[in-house]
DRENSE-761503 format. One record per residue (C-alpha): x, y, z; residue in three letters; residue number from 1. Coordinates in Angstrom, 3 decimals, padded with zeros to 6 digits, always signed. Layout:
% DRENSE-761503
{{X; Y; Z}; ALA; NUM};
...
//
This chain:
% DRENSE-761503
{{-137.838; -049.788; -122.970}; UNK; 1};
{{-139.347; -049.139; -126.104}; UNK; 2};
{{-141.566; -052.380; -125.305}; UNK; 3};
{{-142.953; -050.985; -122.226}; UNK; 4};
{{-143.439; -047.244; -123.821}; UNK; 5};
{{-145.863; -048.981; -126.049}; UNK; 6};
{{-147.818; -051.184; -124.011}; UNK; 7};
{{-147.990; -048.582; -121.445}; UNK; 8};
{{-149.968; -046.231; -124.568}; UNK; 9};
{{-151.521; -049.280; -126.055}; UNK; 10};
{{-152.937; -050.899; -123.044}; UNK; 11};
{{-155.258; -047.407; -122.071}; UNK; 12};
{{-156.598; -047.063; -125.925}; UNK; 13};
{{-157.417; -050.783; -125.827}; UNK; 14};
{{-159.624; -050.437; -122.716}; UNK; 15};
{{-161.272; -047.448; -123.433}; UNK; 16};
{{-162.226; -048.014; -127.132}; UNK; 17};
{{-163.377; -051.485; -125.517}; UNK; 18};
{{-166.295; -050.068; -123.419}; UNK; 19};
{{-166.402; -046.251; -125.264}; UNK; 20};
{{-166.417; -046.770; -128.745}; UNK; 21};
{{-169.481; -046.691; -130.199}; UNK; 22};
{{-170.374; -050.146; -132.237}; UNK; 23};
{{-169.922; -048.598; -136.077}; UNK; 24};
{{-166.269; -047.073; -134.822}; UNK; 25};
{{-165.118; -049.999; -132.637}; UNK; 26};
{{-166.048; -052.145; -135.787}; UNK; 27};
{{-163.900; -049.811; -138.034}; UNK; 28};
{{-160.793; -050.281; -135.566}; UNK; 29};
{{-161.355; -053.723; -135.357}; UNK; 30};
{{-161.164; -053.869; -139.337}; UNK; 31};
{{-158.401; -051.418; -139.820}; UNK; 32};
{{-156.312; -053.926; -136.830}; UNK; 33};
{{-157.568; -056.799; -139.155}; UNK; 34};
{{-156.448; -055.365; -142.108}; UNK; 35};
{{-152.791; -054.571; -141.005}; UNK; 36};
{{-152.505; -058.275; -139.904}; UNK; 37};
{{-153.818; -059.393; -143.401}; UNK; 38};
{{-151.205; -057.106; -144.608}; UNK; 39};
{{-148.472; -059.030; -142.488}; UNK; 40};
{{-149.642; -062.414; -143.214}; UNK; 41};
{{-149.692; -061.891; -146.669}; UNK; 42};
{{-146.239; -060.225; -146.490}; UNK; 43};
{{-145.043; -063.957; -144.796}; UNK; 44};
{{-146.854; -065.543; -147.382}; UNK; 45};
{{-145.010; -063.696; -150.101}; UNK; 46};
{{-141.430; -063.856; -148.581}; UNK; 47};
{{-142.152; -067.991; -149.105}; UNK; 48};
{{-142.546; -067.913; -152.341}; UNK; 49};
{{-146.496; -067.864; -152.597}; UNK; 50};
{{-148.208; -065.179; -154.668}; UNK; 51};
{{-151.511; -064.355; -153.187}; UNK; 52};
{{-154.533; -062.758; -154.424}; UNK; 53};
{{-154.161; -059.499; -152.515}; UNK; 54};
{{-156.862; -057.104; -153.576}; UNK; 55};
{{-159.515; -059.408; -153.592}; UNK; 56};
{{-158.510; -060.917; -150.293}; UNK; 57};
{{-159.102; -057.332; -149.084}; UNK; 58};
{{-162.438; -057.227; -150.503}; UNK; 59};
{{-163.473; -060.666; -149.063}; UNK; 60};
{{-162.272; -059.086; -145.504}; UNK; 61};
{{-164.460; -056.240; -146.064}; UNK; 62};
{{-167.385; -057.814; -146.542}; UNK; 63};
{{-166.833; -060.419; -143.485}; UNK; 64};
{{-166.782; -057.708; -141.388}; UNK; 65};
{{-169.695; -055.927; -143.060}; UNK; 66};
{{-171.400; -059.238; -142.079}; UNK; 67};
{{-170.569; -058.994; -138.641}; UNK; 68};
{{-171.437; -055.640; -138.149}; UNK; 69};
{{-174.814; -055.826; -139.177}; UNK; 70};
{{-175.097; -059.389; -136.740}; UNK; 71};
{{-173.521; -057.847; -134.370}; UNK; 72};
{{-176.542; -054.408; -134.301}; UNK; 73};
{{-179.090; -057.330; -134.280}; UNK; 74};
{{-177.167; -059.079; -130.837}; UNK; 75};
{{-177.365; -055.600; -129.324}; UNK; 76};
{{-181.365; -054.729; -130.099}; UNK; 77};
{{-182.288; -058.875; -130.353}; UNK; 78};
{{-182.754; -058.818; -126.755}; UNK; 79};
{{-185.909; -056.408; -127.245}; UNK; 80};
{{-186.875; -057.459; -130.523}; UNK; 81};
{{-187.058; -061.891; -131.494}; UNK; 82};
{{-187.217; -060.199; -135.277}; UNK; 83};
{{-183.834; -059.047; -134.551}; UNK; 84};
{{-182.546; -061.935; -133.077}; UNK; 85};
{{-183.708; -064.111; -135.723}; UNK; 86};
{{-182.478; -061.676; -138.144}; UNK; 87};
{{-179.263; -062.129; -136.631}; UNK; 88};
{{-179.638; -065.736; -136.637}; UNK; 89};
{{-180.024; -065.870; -140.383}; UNK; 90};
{{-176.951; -064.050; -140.651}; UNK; 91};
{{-174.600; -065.662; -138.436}; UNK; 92};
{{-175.735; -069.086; -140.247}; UNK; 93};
{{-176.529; -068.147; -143.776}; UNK; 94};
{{-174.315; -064.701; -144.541}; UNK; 95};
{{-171.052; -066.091; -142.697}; UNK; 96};
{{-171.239; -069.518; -145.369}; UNK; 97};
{{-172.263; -067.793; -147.819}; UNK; 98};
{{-168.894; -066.098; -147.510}; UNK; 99};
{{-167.431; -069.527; -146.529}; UNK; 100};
{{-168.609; -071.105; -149.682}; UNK; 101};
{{-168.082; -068.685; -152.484}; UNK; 102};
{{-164.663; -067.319; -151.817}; UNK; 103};
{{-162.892; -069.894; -152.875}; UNK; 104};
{{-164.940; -069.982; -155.908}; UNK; 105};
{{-164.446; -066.264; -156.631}; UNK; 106};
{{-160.466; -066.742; -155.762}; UNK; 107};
{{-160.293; -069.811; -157.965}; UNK; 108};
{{-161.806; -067.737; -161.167}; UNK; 109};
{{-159.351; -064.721; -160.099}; UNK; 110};
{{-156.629; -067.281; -160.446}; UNK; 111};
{{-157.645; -067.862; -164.044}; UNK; 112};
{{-155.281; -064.714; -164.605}; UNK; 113};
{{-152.142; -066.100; -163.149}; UNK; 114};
{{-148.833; -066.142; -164.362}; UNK; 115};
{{-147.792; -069.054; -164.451}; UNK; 116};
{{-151.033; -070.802; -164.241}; UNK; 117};
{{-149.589; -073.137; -161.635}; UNK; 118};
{{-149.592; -070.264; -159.312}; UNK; 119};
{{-153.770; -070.281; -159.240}; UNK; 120};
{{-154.026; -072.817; -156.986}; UNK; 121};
{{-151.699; -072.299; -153.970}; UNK; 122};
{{-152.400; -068.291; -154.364}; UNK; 123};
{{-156.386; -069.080; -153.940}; UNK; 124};
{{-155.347; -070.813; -151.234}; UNK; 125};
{{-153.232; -068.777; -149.162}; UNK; 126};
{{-155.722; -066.263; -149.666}; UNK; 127};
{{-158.879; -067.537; -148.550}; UNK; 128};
{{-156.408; -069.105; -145.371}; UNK; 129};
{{-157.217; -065.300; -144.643}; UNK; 130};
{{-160.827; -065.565; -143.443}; UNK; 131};
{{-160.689; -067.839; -141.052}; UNK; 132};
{{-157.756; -067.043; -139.637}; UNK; 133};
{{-157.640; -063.165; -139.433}; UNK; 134};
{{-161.570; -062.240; -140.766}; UNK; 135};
{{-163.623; -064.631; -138.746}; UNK; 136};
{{-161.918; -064.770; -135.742}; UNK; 137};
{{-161.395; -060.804; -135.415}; UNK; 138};
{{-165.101; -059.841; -136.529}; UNK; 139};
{{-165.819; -061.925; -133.137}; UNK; 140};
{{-164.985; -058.984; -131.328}; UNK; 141};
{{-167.874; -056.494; -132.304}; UNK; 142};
{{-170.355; -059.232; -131.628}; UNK; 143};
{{-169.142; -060.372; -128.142}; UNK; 144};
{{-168.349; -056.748; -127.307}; UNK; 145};
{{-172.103; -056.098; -128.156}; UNK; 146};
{{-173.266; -058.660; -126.020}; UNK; 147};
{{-174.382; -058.527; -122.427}; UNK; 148};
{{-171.387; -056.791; -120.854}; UNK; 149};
{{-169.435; -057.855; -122.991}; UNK; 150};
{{-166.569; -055.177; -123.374}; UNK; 151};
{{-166.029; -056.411; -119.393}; UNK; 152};
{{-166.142; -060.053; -120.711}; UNK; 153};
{{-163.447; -059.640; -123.800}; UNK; 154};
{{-161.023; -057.314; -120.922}; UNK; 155};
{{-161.286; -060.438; -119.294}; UNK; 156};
{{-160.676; -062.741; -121.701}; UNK; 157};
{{-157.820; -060.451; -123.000}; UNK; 158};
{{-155.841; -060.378; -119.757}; UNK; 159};
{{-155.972; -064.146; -119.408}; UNK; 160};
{{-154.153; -064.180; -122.633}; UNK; 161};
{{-151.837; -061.221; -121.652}; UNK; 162};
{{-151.284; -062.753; -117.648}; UNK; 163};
{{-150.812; -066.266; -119.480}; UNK; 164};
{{-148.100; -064.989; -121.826}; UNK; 165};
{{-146.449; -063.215; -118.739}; UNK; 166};
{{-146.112; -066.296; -116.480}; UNK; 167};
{{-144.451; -067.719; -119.599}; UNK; 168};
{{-141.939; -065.781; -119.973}; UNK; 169};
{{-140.804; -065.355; -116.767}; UNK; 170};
{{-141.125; -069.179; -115.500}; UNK; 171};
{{-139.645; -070.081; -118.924}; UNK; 172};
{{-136.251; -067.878; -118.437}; UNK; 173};
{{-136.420; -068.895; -114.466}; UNK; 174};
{{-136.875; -072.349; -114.697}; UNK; 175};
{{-137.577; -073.670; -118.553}; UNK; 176};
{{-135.371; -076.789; -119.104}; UNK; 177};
{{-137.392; -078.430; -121.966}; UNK; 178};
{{-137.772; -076.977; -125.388}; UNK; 179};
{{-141.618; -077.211; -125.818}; UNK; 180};
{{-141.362; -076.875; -129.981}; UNK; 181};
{{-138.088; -076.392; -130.962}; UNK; 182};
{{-138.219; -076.533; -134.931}; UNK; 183};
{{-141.243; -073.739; -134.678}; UNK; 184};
{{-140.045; -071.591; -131.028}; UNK; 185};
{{-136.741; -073.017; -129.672}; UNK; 186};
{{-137.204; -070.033; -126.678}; UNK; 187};
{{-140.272; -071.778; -125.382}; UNK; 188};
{{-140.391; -074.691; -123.010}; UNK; 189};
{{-142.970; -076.854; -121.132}; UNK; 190};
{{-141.938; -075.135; -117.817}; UNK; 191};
{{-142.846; -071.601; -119.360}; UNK; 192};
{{-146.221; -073.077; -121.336}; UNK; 193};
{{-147.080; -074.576; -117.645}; UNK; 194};
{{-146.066; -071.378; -115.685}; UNK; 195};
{{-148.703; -069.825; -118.222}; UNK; 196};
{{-151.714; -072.086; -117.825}; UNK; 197};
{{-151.327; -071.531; -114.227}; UNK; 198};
{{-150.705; -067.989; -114.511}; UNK; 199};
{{-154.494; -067.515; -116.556}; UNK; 200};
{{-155.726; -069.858; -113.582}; UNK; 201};
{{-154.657; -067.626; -111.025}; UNK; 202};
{{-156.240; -064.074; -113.256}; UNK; 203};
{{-159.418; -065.895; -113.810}; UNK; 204};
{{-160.587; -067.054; -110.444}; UNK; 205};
{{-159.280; -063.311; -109.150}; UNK; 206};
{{-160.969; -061.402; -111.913}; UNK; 207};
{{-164.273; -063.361; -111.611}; UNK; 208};
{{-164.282; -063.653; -107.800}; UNK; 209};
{{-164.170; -059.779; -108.051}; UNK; 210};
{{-166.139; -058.803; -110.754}; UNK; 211};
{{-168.468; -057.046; -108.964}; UNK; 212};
{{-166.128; -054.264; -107.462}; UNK; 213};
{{-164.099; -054.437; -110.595}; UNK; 214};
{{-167.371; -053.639; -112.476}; UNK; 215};
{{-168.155; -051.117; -109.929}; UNK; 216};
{{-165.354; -049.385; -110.216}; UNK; 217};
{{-165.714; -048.912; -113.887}; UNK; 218};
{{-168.848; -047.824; -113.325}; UNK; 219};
{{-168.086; -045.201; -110.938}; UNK; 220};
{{-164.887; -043.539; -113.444}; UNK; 221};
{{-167.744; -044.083; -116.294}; UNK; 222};
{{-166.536; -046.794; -118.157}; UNK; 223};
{{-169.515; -049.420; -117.971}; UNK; 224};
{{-172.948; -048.568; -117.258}; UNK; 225};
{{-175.983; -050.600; -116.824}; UNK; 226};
{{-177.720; -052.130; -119.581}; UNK; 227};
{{-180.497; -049.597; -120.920}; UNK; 228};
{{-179.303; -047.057; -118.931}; UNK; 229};
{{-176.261; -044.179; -119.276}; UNK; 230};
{{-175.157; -042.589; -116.249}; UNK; 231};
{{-177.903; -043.248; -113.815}; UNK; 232};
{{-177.256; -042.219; -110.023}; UNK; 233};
{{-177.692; -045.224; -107.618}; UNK; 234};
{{-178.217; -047.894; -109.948}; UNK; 235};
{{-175.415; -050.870; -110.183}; UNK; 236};
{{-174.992; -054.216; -111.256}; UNK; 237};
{{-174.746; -057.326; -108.901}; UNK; 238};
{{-173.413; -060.459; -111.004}; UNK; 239};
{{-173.812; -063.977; -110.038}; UNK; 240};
{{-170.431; -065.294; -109.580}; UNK; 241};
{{-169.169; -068.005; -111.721}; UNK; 242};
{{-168.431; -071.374; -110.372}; UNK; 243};
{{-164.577; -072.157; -109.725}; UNK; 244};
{{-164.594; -075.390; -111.511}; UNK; 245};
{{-165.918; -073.536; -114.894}; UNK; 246};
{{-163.531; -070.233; -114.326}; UNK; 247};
{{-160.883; -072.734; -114.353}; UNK; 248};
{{-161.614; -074.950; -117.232}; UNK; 249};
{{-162.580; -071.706; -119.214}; UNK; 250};
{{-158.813; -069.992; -118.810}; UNK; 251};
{{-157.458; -073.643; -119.147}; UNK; 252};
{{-158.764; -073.350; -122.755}; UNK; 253};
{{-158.113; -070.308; -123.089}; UNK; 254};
{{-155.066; -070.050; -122.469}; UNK; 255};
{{-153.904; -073.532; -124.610}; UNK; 256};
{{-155.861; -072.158; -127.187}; UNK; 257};
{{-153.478; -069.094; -127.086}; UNK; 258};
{{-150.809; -070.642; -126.572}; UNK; 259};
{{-151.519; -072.807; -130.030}; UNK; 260};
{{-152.154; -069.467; -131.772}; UNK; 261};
{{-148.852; -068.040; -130.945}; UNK; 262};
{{-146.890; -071.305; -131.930}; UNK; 263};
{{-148.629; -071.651; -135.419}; UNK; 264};
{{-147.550; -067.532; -135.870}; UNK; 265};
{{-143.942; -068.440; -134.984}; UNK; 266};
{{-144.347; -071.578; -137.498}; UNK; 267};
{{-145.407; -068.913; -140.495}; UNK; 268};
{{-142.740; -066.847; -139.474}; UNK; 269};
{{-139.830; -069.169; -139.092}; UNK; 270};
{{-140.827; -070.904; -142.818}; UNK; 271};
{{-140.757; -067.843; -144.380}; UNK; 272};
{{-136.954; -066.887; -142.652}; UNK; 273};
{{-138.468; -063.867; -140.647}; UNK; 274};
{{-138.410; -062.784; -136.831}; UNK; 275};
{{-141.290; -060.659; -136.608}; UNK; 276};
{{-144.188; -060.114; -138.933}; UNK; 277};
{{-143.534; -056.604; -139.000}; UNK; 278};
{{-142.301; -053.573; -137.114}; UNK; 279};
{{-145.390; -050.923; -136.626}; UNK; 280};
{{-145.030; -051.290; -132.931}; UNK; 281};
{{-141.656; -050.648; -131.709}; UNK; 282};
{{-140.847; -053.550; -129.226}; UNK; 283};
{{-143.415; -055.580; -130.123}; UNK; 284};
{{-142.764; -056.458; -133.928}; UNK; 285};
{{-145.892; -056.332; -135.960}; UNK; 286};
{{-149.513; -056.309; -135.548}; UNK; 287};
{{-150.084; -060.020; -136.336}; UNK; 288};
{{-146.552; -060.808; -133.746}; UNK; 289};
{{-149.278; -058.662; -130.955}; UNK; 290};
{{-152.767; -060.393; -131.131}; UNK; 291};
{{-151.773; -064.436; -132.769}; UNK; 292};
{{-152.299; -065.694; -129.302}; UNK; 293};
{{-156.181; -063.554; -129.242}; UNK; 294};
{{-156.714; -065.079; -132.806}; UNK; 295};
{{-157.154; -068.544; -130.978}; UNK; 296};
{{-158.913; -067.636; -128.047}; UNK; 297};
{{-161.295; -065.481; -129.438}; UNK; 298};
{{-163.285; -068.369; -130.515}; UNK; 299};
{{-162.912; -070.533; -127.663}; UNK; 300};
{{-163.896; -067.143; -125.257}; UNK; 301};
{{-167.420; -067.007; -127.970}; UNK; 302};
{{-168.197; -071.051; -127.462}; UNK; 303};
{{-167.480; -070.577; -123.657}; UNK; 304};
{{-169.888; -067.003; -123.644}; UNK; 305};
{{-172.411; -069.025; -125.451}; UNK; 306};
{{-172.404; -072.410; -123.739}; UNK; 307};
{{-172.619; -070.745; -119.777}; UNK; 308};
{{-170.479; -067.713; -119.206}; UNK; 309};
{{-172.907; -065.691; -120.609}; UNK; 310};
{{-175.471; -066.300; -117.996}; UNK; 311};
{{-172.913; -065.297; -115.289}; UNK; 312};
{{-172.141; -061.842; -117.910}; UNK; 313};
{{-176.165; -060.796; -117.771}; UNK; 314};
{{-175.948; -059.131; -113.696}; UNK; 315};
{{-179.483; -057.663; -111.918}; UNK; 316};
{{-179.777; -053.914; -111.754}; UNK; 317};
{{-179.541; -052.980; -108.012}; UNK; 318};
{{-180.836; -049.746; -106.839}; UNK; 319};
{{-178.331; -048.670; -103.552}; UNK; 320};
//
């Protein structure tokens, strides 16, 4: 019960921050989410015997995201400015490995005050394990969201995930007969992790097929609105649909890259002897136990936005 009390209040604040929020607060969520799953994965890391650089693995996922927000104002004025978008370039290749590159330095000379010194090394390590798991892949989200429709595109993107974990656990307990990992997740099985590839089939060719009366509709309860314009009578957007063959292969990797995301969260869990990774949300565990499977896709939904989907995310404005 106390599962469904929460998704029931979590699902509604998800969606509306999504297309409401404006950039600077949906940012600030985003960080404050990413924080609390630093928090937990550094909690796991702890419990196995690692001592991590806390503090200045919180300062090193500040600045990420202050990196992202700032590429992620250039996406949404690049379109009508190439300064911008170069601007935005520059940052996305130089300020992102800048980061990349000096954090383990500045981790490494942090260690230097370690006690015992042999703790330097595996505690710079498990730290800057950090970024790219929790800082990189969650500062995705302003940037896509800022994109061409792209609150619409990461709804989508999350209910693949959400539809594909449902059809697992319900073909799992019906018909799951072989353990898929059983050292990381003994309750998962091949059954279950097919039941949810075909699941995220099924919600991507529906939600694509009808993204143009889905979009309507959250146009007419004031949701989405046309690019460069707020609440204009009349005016609506007419998408291209996507081909089959693409919706399919795009929730395909998806959903294994999900599916990956949520094993190697299990595997961090089970090594460090604990069932959930926290217990903010009652029914759910912990922050990181709620979005391991998004941490994955995230990037795969970005390569797939940026490679084709994209084009099929930028609609005509129709006048009716």
């Amino acid at each position: 019960m106390k599962r469904v009390i929460t998704a029931v209040i979590l699902i509604p604040l998800v969606v509306v921050t999504l297309f409401l929020a404006p950039l600077w607060l949906f940012t600030l969520i985003t960080f404050v989410v990413a924080a609390l799953a630093a928090f937990e994965y550094l909690s796991i890391a702890t419990a196995q015997g690692f001592k991590p650089m806390v503090a200045t693995s919180y300062v090193l996922l500040a600045l990420s995201f202050a990196i992202f927000f700032v590429m992620s104002r250039l996406v949404e004025s690049g379109s009508a400015n190439w300064l911008h978008a170069m601007l935005g370039m520059g940052f996305f290749f130089f300020g992102l490995p800048a980061i990349s590159f000096l954090a383990p330095l500045v981790l490494l000379l942090v260690g230097l005050s370690a006690d015992p010194l042999s703790d330097a090394l595996p505690g710079a390590a498990i730290s800057y394990l950090l970024l790219p798991y929790v800082a990189f892949t969650l500062g995705l989200l302003p940037i896509l969201r800022n994109s061409a429709n792209g609150a619409l595109y990461l709804l989508f993107l999350m209910l693949l995930v959400w539809c594909g974990d449902i059809a697992a656990y319900y073909v799992g307990r019906a018909i799951g007969r072989h353990k898929l990992a059983p050292r990381i997740s003994p309750g998962k099985t091949w059954e279950g992790s097919a039941g949810s590839v075909l699941g995220a089939i099924m919600a991507g060719l529906l939600l694509f097929h009808y993204i143009n009366p889905i979009a309507d509709f959250f146009q007419r309860i004031g949701l989405l609105s046309p690019p460069g314009y707020i609440a204009i009578s009349g005016v609506h957007q007419s998408f291209t649909l996507a081909p089959a063959r693409l919706v399919v292969l795009y929730a395909v990797c998806v959903n294994v890259a999900a599916q990956l995301g949520d094993l190697v969260e299990s595997a961090l869990k089970r090594g460090a002897g604990v069932k959930d990774s926290g217990a903010l949300l009652p029914g759910h565990g912990g922050v990181l136990d709620r979005i391991d499977a998004l941490l994955f896709a995230l990037p795969v939904g970005l390569i797939f936005y940026l490679a084709r989907m994209g084009t099929y995310m930028s609609p005509k404005l129709l006048v009716r």
